[in-house]
C-alpha positions as CSV (number, residue, x, y, z in Angstrom):
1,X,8.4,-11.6,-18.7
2,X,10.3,-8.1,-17.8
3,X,8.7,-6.4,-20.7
4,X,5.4,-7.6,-20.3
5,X,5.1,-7.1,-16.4
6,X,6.3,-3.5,-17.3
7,X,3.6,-3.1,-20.0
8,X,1.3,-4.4,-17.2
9,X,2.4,-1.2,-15.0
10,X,2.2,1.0,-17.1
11,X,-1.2,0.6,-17.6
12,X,-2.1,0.4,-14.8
13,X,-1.2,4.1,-13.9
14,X,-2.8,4.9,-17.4
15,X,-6.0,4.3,-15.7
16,X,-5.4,5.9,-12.7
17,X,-4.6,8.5,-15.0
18,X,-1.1,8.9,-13.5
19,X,1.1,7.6,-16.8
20,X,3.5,10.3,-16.7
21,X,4.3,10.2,-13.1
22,X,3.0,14.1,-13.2
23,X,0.4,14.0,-10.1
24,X,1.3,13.7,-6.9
25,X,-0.3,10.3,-5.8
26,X,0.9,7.8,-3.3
27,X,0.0,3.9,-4.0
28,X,1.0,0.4,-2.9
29,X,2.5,-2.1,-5.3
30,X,2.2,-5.4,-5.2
31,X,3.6,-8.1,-7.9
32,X,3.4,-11.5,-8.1
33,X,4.5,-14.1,-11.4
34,X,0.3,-14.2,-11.5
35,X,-0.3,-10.6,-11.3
36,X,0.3,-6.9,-10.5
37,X,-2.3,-4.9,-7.7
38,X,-1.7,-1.4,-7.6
39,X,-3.8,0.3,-4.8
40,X,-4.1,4.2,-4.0
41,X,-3.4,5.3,-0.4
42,X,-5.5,7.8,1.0
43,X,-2.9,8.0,4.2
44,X,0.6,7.4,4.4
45,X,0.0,5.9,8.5
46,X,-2.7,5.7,11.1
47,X,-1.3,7.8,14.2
48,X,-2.8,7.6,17.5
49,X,-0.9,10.2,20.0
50,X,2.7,8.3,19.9
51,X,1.8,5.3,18.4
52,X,2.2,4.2,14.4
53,X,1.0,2.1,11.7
54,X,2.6,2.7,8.1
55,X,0.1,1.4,5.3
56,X,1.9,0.1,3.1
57,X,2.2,-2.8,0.6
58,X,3.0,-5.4,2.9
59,X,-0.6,-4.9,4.7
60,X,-2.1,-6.0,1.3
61,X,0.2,-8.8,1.5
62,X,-1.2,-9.8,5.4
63,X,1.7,-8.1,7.0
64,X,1.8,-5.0,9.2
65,X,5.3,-4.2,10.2
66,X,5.1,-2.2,13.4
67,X,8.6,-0.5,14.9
68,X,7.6,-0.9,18.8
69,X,5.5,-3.2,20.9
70,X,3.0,-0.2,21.5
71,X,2.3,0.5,18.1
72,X,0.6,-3.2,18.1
73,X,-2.0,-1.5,19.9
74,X,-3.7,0.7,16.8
75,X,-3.9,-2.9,14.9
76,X,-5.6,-4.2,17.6
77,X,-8.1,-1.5,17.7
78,X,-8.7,-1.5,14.1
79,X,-8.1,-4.8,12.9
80,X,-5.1,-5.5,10.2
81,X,-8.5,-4.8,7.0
82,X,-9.1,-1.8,9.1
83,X,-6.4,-0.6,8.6
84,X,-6.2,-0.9,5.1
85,X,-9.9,0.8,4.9
């Protein structure tokens, strides 16, 4: 299963053209026993004057993991899919 999830990854980053690790490209990976999502990131966080949002592969999973009660606020404003858009 090992060999053939890796096979599955590799892949993958062949079509994002990214196979030898040479560019420098940021992406979420997520893996199940059903499947493997990998998904580009076009920013590392949505900043709003102190406040924080990582995007990261836990939003894809329906999770944002905030460090203080503030940052809650930008996933209000946006929505958790917003954030992710």
């Amino acid at each position: 299963m090992s060999e053939k999830l890796d096979n599955y990854y590799w892949q993958c980053l062949k079509k994002l053209g990214n196979e030898d690790h040479a560019l420098d490209v940021s992406y979420n990976l997520l893996v199940t026993k059903n499947f493997l999502f990998i998904a580009l990131r076009q920013i590392e966080a949505v900043k709003e004057d102190t406040k924080t949002v990582t995007v990261n592969s836990l939003g894809f999973a329906g999770t944002h993991a905030v460090k203080r009660e503030e940052d809650l606020e930008i996933i209000r404003k946006y929505s958790p899919i917003g954030i992710l858009e």
